[in-house]
N, C-alpha and C positions, 0 to 999 in steps of 0.2 A: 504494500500500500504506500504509496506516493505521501511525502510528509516535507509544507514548507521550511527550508531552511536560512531565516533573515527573509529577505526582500526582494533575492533576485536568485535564489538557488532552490532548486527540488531535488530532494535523496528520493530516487525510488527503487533499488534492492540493497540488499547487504551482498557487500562481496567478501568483510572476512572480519571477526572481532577478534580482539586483545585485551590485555590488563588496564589499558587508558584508554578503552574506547572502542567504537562500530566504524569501520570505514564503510562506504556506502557510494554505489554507483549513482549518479545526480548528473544533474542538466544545468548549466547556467546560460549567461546573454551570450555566451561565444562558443555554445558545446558543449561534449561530456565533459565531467568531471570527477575526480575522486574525494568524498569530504569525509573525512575526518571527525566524527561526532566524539566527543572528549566524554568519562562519566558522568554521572548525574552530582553526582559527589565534588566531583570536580568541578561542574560547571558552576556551585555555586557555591565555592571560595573567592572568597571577592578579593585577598589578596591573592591566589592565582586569577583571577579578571585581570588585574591591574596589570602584573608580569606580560600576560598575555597580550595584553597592547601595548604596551613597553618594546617588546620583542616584534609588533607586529612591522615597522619599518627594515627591521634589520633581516627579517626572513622574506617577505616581498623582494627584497634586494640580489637576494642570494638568486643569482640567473646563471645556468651553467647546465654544458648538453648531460654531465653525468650523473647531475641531482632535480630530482622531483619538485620541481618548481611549486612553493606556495604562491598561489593567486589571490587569496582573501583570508583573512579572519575575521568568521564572523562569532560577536557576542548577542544573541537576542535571547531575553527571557531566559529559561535555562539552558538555554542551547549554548556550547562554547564549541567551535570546530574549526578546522582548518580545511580551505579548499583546495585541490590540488592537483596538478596536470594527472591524468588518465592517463597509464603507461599498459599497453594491449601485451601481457604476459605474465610472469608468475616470479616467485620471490625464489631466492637463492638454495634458503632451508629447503624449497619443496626441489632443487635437483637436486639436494645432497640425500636427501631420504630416499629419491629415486634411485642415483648413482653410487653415491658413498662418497667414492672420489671422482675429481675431474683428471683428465692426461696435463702433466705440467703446462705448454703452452697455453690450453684455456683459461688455465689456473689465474696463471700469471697474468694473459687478458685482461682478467675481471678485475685482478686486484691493480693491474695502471688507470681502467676506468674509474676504479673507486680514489686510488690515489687522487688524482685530476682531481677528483669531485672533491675532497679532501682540500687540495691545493687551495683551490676558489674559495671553501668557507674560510680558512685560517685567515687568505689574505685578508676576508669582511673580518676576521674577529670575531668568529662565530666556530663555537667547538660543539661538534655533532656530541659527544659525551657515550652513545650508546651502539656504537659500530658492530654491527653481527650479521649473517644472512636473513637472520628475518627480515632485515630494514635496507637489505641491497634487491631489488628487483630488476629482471632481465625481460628488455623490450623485444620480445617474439618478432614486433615489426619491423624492427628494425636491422639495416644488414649486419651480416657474419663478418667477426675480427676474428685473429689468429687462432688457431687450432677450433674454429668452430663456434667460436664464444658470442654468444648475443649480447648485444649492449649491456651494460650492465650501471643502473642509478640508483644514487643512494638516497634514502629516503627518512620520513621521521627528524628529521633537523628541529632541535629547540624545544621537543616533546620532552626529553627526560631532563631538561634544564627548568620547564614550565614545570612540573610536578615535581622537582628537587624544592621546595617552598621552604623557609625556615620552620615555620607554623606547621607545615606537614611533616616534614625529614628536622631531626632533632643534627647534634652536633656528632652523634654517637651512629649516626644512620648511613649507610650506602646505597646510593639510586645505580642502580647498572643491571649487568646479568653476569653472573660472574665468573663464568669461562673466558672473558674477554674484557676482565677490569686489571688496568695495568697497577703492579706495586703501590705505586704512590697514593688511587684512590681508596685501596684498602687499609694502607695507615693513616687515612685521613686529612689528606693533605687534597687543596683544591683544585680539581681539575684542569689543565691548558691541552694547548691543539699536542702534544704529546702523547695523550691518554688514547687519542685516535689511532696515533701511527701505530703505539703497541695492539689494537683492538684487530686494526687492520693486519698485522701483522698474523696475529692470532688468526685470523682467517684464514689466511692465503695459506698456514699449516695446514689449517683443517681441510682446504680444500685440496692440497695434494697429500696429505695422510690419512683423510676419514675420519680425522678425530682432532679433538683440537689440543695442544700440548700439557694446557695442567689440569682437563679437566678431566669428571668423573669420581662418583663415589658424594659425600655429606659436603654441600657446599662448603662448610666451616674448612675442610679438607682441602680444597679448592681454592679457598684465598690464602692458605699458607704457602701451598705449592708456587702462587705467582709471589712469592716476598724471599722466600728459601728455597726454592727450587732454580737448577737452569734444563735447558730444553734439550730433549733428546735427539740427537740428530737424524737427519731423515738421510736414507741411504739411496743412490741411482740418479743423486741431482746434483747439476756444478757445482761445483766448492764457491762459485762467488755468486750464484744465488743464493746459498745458502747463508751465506755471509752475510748477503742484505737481510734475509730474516732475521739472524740472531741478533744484530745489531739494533733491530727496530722491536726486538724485544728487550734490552738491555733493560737493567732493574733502574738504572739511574737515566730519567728522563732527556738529562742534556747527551746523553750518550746514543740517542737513535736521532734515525733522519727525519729532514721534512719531509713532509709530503713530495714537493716536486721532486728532492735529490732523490725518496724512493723512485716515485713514478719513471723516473729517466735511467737508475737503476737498473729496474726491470724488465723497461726498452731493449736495454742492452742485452739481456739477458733470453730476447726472445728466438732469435737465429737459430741460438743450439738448443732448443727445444723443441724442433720442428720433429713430427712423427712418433716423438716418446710416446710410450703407452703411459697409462696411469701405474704408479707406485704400490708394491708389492710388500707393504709391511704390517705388521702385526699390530692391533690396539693394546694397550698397557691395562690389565686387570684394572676394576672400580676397589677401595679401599672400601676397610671394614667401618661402616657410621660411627663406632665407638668412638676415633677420635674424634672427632666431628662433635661428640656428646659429652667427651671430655672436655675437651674446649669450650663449651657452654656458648654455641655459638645461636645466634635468635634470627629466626625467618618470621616474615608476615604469619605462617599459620602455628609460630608458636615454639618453643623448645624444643628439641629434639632430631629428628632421623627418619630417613627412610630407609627401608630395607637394602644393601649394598647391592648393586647390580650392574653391568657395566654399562657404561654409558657412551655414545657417540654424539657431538653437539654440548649444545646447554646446556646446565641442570634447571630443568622448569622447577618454579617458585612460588609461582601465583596461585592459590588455592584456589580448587574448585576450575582452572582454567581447561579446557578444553584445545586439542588441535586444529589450528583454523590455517588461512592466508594471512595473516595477519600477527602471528606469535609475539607479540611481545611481550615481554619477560622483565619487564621492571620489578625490580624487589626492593624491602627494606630490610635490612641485617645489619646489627649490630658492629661495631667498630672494633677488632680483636687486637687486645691487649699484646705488648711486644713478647711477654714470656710465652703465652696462646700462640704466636707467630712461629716461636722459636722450635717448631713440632722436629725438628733436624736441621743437621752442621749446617752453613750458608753455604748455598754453593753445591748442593747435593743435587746430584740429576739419577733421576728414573733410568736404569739401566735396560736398553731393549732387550726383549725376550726372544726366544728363542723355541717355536711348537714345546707345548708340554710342559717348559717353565713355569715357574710359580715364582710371584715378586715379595720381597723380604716386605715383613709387615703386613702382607696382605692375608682376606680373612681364610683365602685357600692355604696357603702357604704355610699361615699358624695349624690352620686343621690338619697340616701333611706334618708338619712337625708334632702335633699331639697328638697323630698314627704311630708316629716312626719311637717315640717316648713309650708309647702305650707296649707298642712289640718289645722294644727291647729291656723293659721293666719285666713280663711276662717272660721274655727268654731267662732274664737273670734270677728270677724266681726258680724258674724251671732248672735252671742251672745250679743253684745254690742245694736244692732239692735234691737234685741228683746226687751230688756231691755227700750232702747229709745221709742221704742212703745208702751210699757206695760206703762210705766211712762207717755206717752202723753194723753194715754186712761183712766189711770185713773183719770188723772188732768183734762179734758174735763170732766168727770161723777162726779166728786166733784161740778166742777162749775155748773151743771142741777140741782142736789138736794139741794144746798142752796136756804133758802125760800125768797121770792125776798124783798129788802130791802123797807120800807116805805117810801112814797110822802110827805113827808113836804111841798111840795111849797104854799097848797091852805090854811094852818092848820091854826088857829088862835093861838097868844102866849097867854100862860095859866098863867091866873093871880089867886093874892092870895083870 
């Protein structure tokens, strides 16, 4: 059902919900469009209103082929949304569920589209903050770049800056998803265009590994991994691609690139990527929640854990969410204290496995080691056993063949 939106826009179907909201295919004075209807919750915080038109000249601004142009924001009554160019294709997440991984070249593709896209906001002064496949969408219509790769625009700009509110998010709180929040956000330290390059970064992993580097297992798990942990390296790609990645994940923010030096990076790095197949490596087990619950780490729906299982992608957050077009994954979680941080030496990397391995700490790993205790408690039982038998049996057969000691009682004493 058709539903005015302000004065000059009509939403009439949902094409996909999320944690902040319904996007919704709509009609304005110049064509389709995408709008963005914010929650109800949302739309009537009046300090987010205020933010919201604040922000509204500086996202109107933002014009660039590889981000999802905002056209309007409108505030009417409880409506708060954002209008948005109509891009005819699907979001990133939904070819990573299909595919797993992309062949390096497309990879790579995508992520100089997004850099570019990247470039432009930083030069405005504007830090996207929540850089993931959910919020990268690929123009179907648009022509094929290298290895196959459809356009690719990044989207949601200013959404998780508009819901970072003081009044909403305390001092103690994290807005992001946290496969893809770099170091600095998690010890609480305020976001710049850095927070991207690592996010972006974090992608381009996931797109040529199936997984993204620190994620998987109790989110708590998850934000330690990006503060103590470094990245696994990924095997069958140049050594100076890979170079660009680790650098734009560096733990110290002035240590990775901008946006354009990645973007131009990357460029570089497309020639000998021509024909690769996709990458042939193994996911790293999910960890057992317990640390997760030892660290006393807090999500929206509350203390605690979910059952440990592995994971590919994000760890979703948002209670009660469902998978849509639209995933986004805003959370609130708690700020981990540095001793909580310190779950291992600095500088400790996940060592790739190998079929059949089992990773130290993990919850298989302990269960194979509390088999392997269990056997050899039972052997030593059995052996101690044996031992005790063999020794009784032979001390019984000692005392049978001693020859029986002489009667003195009847003898007479022997004189000289």
């Amino acid at each position: 059902m058709a539903r005015k939106i302000g004065s000059r826009y009509t939403a009439h179907q949902i094409l996909g919900r999320g944690s902040a909201g319904t996007v919704w295919l709509g009609e304005g004075p110049e064509g389709p469009v995408a709008i963005k209807m914010l929650r109800e919750d949302l739309a009537s915080d009046q300090e987010l209103v205020g933010r919201f038109v604040q922000e509204r000249a500086a996202l109107l601004k933002l014009d660039h082929p590889h981000v999802v142009a905002v056209r309007d924001l409108v505030v009417d009554g409880n409506d708060l949304a954002l209008v948005m160019d109509l891009v005819r294709g699907t979001d990133l997440r939904t070819r990573l569920d299909r595919e797993r991984r992309l062949a390096p070249e497309a990879a790579v593709a995508i992520a100089i589209d997004i850099a570019d896209g990247l470039a432009a906001a930083h030069a405005a002064q504007i830090v996207h903050r929540d850089v993931k496949p959910e919020n990268v969408l690929l123009d179907m219509q648009g022509p094929l770049g290298p290895g196959g790769a459809h356009p690719a625009l990044l989207t949601d700009f200013g959404v998780a800056k508009l819901i970072d509110t003081p009044r909403r998010t305390k001092a103690t709180k994290i807005i992001g998803t946290p496969d893809y929040l770099a170091p600095e956000i998690v010890e609480g330290l305020p976001p710049r265009a850095a927070v991207d390059i690592y996010a972006l970064a974090t992608v381009l992993y996931e797109l040529l590994a199936g997984f993204t580097p620190f994620g998987g297992g109790h989110p708590g798990a998850v934000l330690r991994r990006h503060v103590t942990e470094t990245v696994v390296p990924l095997p069958g790609i140049p050594e100076e691609l890979w170079q660009l990645i680790v650098q734009c994940l560096a733990k110290a923010p002035a240590s990775r690139l901008r946006a354009s030096e990645l973007a131009a990076g990357l460029r570089e790095q497309l020639p000998l990527l021509a024909g690769m197949p996709p990458l042939d490596v193994d996911e790293p087990e999910a960890e057992s929640p317990a640390a997760g619950e030892q660290a006393g780490y807090e999500t929206e729906a509350g203390q605690g854990a979910e059952p440990a299982r592995p994971r590919r992608g994000a760890v979703p957050l948002v209670p009660g969410s469902t998978a849509d077009s639209n995933r986004d994954t805003h959370t609130s979680m708690r700020v981990p204290a540095p001793d909580e941080l310190a779950g291992g030496p600095l500088g400790t990397a996940r060592v790739p496995r190998t079929a059949g391995d089992r990773r130290p700490g993990s919850a298989r790993h302990r269960s194979e080691l509390r088999r392997r205790r269990l056997i050899m408690t039972t052997a030593g039982v059995a052996l101690l056993a044996a031992v005790g038998v063999g020794g009784w049996l032979a001390a019984t057969s000692s005392e049978d063949e001693k020859p029986p000691a002489p009667d003195t009682s009847q003898s007479s004493p022997v004189r000289p």
